[in-house]
N, C-alpha and C positions, 0 to 999 in steps of 0.2 A: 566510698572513701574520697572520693572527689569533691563531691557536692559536700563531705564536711571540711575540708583542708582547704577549697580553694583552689588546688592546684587541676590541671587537666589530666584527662584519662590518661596521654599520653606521659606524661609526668611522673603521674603514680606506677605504671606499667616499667619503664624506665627501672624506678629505685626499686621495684619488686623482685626483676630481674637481677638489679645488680647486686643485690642480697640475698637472692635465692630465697624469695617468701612467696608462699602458696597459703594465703591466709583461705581458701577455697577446701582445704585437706585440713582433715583433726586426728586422730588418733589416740586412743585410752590405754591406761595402765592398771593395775594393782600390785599394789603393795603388799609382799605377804607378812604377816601379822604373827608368824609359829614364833615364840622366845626362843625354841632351837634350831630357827634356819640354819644359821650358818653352821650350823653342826650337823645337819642332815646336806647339805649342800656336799660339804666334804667328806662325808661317808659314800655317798653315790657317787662323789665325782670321782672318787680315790678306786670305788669299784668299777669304774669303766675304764679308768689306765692304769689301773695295776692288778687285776681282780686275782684273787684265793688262786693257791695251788691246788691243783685235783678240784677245780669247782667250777662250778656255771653260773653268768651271771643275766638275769630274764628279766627284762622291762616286759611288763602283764600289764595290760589294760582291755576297754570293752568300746569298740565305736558303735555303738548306739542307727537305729533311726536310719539305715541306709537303705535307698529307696531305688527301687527298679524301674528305672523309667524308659521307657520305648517312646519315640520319637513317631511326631504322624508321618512325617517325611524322612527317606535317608537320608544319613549326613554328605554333604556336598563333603570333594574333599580339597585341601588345600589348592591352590595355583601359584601362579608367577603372578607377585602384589594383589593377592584377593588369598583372607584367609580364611579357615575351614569356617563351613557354615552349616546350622543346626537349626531347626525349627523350635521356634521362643516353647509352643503349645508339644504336652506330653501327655502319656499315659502311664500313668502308675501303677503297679503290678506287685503293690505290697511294698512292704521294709522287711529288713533282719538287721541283725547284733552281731558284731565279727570280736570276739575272743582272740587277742593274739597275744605271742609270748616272743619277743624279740633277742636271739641271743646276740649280746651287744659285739663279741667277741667276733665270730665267725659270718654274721648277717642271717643265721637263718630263722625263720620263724617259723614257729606252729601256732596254726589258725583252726579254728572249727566257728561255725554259724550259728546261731540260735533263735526261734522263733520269740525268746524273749529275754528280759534281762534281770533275772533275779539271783538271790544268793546260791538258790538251784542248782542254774544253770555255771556260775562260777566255779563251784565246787567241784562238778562232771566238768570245765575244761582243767581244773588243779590235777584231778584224775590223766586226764589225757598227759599232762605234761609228763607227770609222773610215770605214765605208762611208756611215754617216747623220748625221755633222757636216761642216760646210763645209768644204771643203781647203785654204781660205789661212786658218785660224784655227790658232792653238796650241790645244794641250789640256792644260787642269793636270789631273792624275788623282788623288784624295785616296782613299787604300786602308788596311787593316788590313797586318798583317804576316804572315800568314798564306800558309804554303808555298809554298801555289799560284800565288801571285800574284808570287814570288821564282825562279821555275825559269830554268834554262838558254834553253830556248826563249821564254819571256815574254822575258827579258832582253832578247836577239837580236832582239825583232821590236822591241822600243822600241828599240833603239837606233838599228836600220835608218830611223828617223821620229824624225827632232832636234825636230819639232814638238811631240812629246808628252812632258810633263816632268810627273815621279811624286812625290808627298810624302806620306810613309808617316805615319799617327798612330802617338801612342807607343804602348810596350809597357802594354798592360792597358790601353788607353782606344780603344777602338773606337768609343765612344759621341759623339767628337766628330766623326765620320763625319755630316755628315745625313741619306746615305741611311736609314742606322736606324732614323730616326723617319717617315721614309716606309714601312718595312717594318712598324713598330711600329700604322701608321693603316690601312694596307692590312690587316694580322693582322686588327684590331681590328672593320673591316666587312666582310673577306670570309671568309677561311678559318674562323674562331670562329663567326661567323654564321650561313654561309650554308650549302647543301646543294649538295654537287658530286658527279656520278656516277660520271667520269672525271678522269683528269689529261692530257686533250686539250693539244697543245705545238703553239706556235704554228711555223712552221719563220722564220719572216721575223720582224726587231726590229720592236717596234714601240714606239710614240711614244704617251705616255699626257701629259695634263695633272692636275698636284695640285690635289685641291680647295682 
C-alpha cells in the first residue's frame, strides 16, 4: 500500500489504525435464497420464545466427522502468562457422528453416537427421542434440509405420530438451528481440547444438561 500511495509505512499504519482497518482479515457470507425465509425465520423464532402448551421444542441435528485425537505428548497445562500447550503432531483413533436433540427450553439434550451417518441411523435416533420424551407432549422438531432428514422412511415414521410436527430452517441458514451452538461449545471444550484414545459409542440416548 505504500509503495502504491507514496505515503510511508508509517503513514499508512497511522490512517489504519485510526480507522480501524485490518485490510490483512476477510471474512464470507451467504445469502439464503428460500422465497420463504422470512417466514420460516419467524416460525422457529416465535418457537423458541413462545413455544406450544403441553409441547417440546428439539433443535436435531448430526455433527459429522469427529475425530479422536491423542496427543504424542500430554498437554502442558496453563501458567502465569504462558498459555496451555499441546503438541502440533496427533494420533487418530477413528471419527463418529454425534446425533443430538437440543430442548431449547430447559437446555437439555439427548445425544447417541453413530459409526455412520445415514437415514438409518437418523431414524434409530427419532426412535430414541421418542422413546425418552413424555408420550402425551407434542414435539416441534427444528432441522436443516439436509437429505437425510427428507427420505421416504423418515417421512413414513413422522407421519405414523401426528404428535411430532417438523419445521425446516431455510435454505443456507442452518445457524438458526440452536443445536449448532451447542455443537459449536462442546467442539470448543472437548474434541479441540481434550485427548481421546478411542471413539467408545455409547449404545443407549443419553440426557446431558448445558452448562
Amino acid at each position: 500500500m505504500a509503495g502504491a500511495t507514496g505515503f510511508s509505512h508509517t503513514t499508512i499504519s497511522r490512517i489504519w489504525n485510526a480507522f480501524g482497518l485490518q485490510p490483512h482479515r476477510t471474512e464470507t457470507f451467504k445469502l439464503s435464497s428460500d422465497p420463504l425465509f422470512v417466514d420460516k425465520v419467524r416460525d422457529i423464532v416465535g418457537l423458541y420464545l413462545s413455544p406450544p402448551n403441553r409441547a417440546l421444542v428439539l433443535s436435531v441435528d448430526e455433527k459429522s466427522q469427529i475425530q479422536a485425537l491423542d496427543r504424542e505428548q500430554p498437554v502442558l497445562s496453563m501458567m502465569p502468562g504462558v498459555p496451555e500447550r499441546r503438541t502440533h503432531s496427533y494420533v487418530r483413533h477413528g471419527t463418529t457422528t454425534l446425533f443430538a436433540a437440543l430442548d431449547v427450553a430447559s437446555g437439555f439434550v439427548i445425544g447417541k453416537c453413530y459409526k455412520r451417518h445415514r437415514a438409518t441411523e437418523f431414524l434409530d435416533f427419532l426412535k430414541q427421542i421418542d422413546a425418552s420424551v413424555p408420550s402425551d407432549l407434542d414435539v416441534h422438531i427444528v432441522m436443516d434440509n439436509y437429505a437425510t432428514h427428507k427420505t421416504a422412511s423418515v417421512k413414513n415414521w413422522l407421519m405414523r405420530r401426528p404428535r411430532y410436527h417438523v419445521h425446516f430452517t431455510p435454505t443456507s441458514a442452518s445457524w438458526i438451528n440452536q443445536v449448532e451452538r451447542w455443537f459449536a461449545e462442546l467442539t470448543r471444550k472437548q474434541p479441540r481440547r481434550g485427548v481421546h484414545t478411542s471413539t467408545a459409542r455409547s449404545r443407549h440416548p443419553t440426557l446431558h444438561r448445558t452448562p
